[in-house]
DORO-135846 format. One record per residue (C-alpha): residue number from 1; z, y, x. Coordinates in Angstrom, 3 decimals, decimal comma. Layout:
    nr          w          v          u
   NUM          Z          Y          X
...
//
This chain:
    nr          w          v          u
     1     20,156    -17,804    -11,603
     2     17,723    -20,559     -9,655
     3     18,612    -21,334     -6,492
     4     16,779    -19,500     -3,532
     5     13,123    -21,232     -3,414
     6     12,892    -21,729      0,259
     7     16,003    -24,251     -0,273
     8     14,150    -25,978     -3,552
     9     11,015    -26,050     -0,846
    10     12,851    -28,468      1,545
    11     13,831    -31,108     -1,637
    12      9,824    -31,238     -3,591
    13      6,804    -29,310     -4,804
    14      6,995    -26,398     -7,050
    15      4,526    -25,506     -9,251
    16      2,911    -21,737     -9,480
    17      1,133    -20,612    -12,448
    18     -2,592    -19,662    -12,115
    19     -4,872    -16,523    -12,416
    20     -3,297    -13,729    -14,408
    21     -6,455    -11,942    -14,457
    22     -8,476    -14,955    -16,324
    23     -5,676    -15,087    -18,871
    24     -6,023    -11,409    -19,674
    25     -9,348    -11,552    -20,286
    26     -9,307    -14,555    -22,613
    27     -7,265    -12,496    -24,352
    28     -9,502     -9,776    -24,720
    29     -8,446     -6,822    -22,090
    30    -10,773     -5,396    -20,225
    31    -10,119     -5,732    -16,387
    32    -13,243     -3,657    -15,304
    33    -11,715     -0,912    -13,250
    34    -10,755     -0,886     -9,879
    35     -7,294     -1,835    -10,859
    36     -7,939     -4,769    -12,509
    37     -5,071     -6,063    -14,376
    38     -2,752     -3,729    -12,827
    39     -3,988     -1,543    -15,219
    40     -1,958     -2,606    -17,994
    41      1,193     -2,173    -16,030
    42      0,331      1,557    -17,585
    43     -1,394      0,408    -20,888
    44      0,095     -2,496    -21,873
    45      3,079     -4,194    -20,209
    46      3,914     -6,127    -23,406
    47      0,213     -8,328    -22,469
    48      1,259     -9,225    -18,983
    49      4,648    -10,543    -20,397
    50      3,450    -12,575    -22,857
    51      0,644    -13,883    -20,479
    52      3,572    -14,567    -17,924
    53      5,504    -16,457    -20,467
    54      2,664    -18,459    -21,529
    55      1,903    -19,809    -17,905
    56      5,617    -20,374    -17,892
    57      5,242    -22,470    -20,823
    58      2,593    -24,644    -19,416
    59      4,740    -25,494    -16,661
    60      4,575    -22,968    -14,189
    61      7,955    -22,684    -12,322
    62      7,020    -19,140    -10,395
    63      5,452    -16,417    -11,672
    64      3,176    -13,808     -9,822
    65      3,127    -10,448    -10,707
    66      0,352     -8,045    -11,789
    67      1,426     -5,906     -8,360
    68     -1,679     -7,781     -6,363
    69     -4,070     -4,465     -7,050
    70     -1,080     -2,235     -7,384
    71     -0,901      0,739     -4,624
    72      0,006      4,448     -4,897
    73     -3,266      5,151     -3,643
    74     -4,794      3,226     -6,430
    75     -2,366      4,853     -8,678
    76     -2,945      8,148     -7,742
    77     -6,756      7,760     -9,007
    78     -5,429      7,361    -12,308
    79     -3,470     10,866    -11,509
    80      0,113      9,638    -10,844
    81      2,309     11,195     -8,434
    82      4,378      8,593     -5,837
    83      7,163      7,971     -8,311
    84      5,094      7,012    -11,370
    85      3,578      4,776     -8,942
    86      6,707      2,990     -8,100
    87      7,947      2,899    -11,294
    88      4,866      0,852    -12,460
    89      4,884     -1,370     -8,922
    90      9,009     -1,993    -10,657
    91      7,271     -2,676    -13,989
    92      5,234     -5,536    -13,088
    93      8,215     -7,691    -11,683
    94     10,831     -6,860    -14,786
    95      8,004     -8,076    -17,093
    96      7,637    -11,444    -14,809
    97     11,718    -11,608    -14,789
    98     12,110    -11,489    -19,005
    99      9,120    -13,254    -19,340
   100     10,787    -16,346    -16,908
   101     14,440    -15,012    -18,598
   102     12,831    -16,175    -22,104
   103     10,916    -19,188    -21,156
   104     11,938    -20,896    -17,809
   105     15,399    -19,321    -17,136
   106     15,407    -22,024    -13,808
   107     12,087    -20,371    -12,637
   108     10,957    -17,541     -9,861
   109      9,401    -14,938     -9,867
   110      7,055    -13,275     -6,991
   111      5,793     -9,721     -6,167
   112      2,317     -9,792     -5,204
   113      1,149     -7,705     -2,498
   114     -2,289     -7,849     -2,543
   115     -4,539     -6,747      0,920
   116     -6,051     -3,719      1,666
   117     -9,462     -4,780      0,278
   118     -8,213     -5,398     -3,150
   119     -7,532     -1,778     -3,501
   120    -11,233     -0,611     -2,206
   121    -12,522     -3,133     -4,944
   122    -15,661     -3,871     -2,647
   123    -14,949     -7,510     -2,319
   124    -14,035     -6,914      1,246
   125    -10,528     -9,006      0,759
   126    -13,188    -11,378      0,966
   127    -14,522    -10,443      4,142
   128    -11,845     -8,850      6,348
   129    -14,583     -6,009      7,716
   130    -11,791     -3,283      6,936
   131    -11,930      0,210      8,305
   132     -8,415      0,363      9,506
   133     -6,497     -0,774     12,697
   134     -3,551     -3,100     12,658
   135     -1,164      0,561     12,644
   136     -3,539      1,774      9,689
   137     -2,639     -1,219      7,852
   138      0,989     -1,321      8,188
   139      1,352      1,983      7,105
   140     -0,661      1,306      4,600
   141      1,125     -2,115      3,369
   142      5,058     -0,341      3,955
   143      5,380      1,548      1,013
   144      4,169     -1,087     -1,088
   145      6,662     -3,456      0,713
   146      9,439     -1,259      0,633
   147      8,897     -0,826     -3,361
   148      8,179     -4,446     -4,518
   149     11,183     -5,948     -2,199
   150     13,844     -4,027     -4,059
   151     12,510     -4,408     -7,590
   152     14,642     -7,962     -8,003
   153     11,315    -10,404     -7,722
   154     13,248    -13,374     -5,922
   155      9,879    -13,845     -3,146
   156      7,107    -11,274     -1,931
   157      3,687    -13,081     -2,610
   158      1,606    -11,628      0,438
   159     -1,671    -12,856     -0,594
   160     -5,440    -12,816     -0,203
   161     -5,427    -11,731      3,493
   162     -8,388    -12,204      5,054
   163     -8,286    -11,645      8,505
   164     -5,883    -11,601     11,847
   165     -5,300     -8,167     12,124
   166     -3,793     -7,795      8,737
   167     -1,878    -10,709      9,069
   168     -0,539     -9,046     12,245
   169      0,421     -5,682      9,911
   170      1,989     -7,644      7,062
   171      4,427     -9,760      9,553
   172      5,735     -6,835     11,742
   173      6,149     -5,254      8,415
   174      7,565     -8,583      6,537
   175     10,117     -8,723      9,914
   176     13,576     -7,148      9,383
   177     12,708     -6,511      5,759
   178     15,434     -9,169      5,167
   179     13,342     -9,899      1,731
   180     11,841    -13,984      1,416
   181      8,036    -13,799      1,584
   182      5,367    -16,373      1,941
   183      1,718    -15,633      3,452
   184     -1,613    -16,590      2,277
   185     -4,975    -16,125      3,102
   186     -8,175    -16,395      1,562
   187    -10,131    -18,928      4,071
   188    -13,085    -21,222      4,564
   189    -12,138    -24,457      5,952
   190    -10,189    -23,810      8,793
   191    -11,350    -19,900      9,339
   192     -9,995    -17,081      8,010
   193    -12,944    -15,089      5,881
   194    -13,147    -13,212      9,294
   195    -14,284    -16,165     10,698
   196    -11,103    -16,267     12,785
   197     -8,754    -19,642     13,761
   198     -6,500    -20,556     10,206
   199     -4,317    -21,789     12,502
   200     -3,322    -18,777     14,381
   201     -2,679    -16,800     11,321
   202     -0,574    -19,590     10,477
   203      1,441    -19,476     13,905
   204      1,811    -15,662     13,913
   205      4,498    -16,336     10,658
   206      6,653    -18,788     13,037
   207      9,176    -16,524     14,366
   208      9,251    -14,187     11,211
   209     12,482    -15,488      9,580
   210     11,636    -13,888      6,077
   211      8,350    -15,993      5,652
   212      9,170    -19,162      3,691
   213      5,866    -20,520      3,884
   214      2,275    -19,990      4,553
   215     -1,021    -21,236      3,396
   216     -4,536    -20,252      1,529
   217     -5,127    -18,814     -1,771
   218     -8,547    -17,548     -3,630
   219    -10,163    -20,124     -1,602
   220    -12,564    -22,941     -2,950
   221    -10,804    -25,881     -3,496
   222    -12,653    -28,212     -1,473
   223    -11,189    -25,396      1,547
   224     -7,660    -27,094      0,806
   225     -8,049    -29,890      2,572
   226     -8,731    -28,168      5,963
   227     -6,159    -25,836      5,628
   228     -2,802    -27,216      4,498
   229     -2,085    -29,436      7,423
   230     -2,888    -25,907      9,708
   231     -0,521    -24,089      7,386
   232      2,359    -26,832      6,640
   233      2,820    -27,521     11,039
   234      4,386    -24,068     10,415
   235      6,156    -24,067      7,248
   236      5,950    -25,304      3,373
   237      2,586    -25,082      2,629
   238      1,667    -22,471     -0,181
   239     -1,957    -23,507     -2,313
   240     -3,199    -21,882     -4,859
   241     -7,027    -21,850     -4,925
   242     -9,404    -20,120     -7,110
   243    -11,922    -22,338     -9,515
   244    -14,552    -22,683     -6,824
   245    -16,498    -20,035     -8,990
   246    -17,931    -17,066     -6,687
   247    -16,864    -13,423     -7,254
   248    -19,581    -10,637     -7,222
   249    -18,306     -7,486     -6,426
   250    -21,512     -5,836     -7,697
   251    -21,206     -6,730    -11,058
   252    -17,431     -7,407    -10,849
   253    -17,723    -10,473    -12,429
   254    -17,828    -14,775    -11,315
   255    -20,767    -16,999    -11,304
   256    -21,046    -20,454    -10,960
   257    -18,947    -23,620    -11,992
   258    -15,400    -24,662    -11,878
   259    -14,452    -27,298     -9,141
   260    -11,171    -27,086     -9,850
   261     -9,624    -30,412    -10,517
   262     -5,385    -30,653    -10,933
   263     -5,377    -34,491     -9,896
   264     -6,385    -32,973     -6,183
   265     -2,761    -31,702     -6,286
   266     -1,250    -35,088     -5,221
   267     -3,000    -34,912     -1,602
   268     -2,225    -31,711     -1,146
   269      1,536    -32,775     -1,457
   270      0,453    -35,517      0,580
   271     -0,507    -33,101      3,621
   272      2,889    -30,642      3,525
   273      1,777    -28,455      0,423
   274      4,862    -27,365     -1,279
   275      4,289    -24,102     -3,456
   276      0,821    -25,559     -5,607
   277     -0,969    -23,559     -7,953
   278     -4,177    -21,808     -8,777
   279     -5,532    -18,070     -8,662
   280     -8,556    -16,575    -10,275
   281    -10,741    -18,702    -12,998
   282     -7,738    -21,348    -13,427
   283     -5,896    -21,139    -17,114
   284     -2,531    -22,556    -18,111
   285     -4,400    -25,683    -19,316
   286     -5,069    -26,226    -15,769
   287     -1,307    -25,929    -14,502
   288     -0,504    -28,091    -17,485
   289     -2,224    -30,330    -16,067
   290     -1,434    -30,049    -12,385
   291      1,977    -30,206    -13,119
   292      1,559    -33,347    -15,276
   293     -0,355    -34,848    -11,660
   294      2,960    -33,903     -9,745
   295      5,760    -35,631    -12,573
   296      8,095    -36,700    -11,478
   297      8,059    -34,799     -8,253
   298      7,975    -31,525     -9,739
   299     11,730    -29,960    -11,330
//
């Protein structure tokens, strides 16, 4: 049993393992519907465990699980009822748990809880222009909560958000849940992508005891910079950015060039960062790498 990561948090760096989804698809699954690798929570668990275990075996020391486009309202698209839906929300962390049981027994494991715009699949986690109120949006994040927080992950990943008025839904949700979390937006430079202060997201976590740490994720790398001295005045810094690549909803599919370069790593521990990793377009050879950058500071 690893210790509770907040405490590892206060001692060094810990390194997360990278996008789920670009591992799948190497592999040959199709992501294409608006579940995206949640899907094979359904189809085939036995793929997300082995992809786990291979970003374990690069070096990862936390796993994320394929939860982040998991909702009953997704779900219930496919035609399952509420309790199907939960049972495949439990799914995604026991496959995260034996694949870290099998390969890195001293590792972590966290339930993703992806925003509201990851279930419309329009991009909009990307833009924060949601159709729902701050009220809309904690019902709408509760059950999900409620679901992933007793499924034995040992932190809830709260990830993606991209604006103040989700942030706002997820804490009064997150506080009294008595479950660790960390928050994470997706952000340019020192904005949310609502184009609102980084910084005040950041300070609406302070007085939320379950939030471990805060910080940016699916943002460009050359974002980091801006945003982990905002998040880490706060609490450990969480960074996981995406390759830099650009994600067209449209086509569902990402353009461009990766930017994503594991030697960065070192300044980001430099500026508070404590949970470091990447998200979408970034492969275990990256974390190999990135955790190679961080020896000896890493576990």
């Amino acid at each position: 049993m690893p210790p509770p990561l907040a405490d590892v948090l206060t001692a060094r760096p810990v390194v997360l393992d990278g996008g789920l989804a670009t591992l799948l698809e190497r592999r040959g699954h199709d992501l294409a519907s608006a579940l995206w690798s949640a899907r094979l929570l359904r189809d085939d668990p036995g793929a997300l465990e082995a992809a786990h275990a291979e970003f374990f075996a690069a070096g990862a020391e936390v796993a994320i699980t394929a939860s982040y486009q998991a909702s009953f309202e997704g779900f219930a698209a496919l035609g399952l009822d509420a309790d199907a839906a939960a049972s495949l929300m439990r799914r995604s962390v026991e496959v995260a748990v034996a694949a870290r049981d099998a390969v890195a027994p001293d590792g972590w494991v966290a339930a993703s809880v992806g925003p509201y715009g990851a279930v419309l699949a329009d991009g909009s986690e990307y833009r924060g222009d949601y159709d729902l109120d701050v009220a809309g949006l904690r019902a709408f994040h509760r059950p999900r909560l409620e679901v992933l927080a007793a499924a034995g992950a040992d932190v809830l990943a709260v990830e993606t958000v991209p604006c103040l008025a989700e942030v706002e839904a997820v804490l009064a949700e997150l506080d009294g849940l008595g479950h660790p979390a960390w928050l994470s937006l997706s952000a340019d430079g020192d904005r949310t992508r609502a184009g609102e202060p980084l910084a005040e997201a950041f300070a609406m976590a302070a007085d939320v005891a379950e939030v471990v740490a805060v910080g940016v994720n699916c943002t460009a790398p050359g974002d980091v910079a801006a945003a982990v001295p905002l998040a880490a005045a706060q609490r450990p810094a969480v960074v996981y950015p995406n390759s830099g690549q650009t994600w067209d909803a449209a086509a569902r599919a990402w353009t461009g060039t990766s930017a994503f370069a594991p030697e960065d790593v070192r300044g980001w521990v430099d500026a508070g960062a404590r949970l470091v990793g990447g998200c979408c377009r970034v492969g275990p050879e990256d974390v190999a790498a990135l955790r190679a950058a961080l020896a000896p500071t890493a576990g």
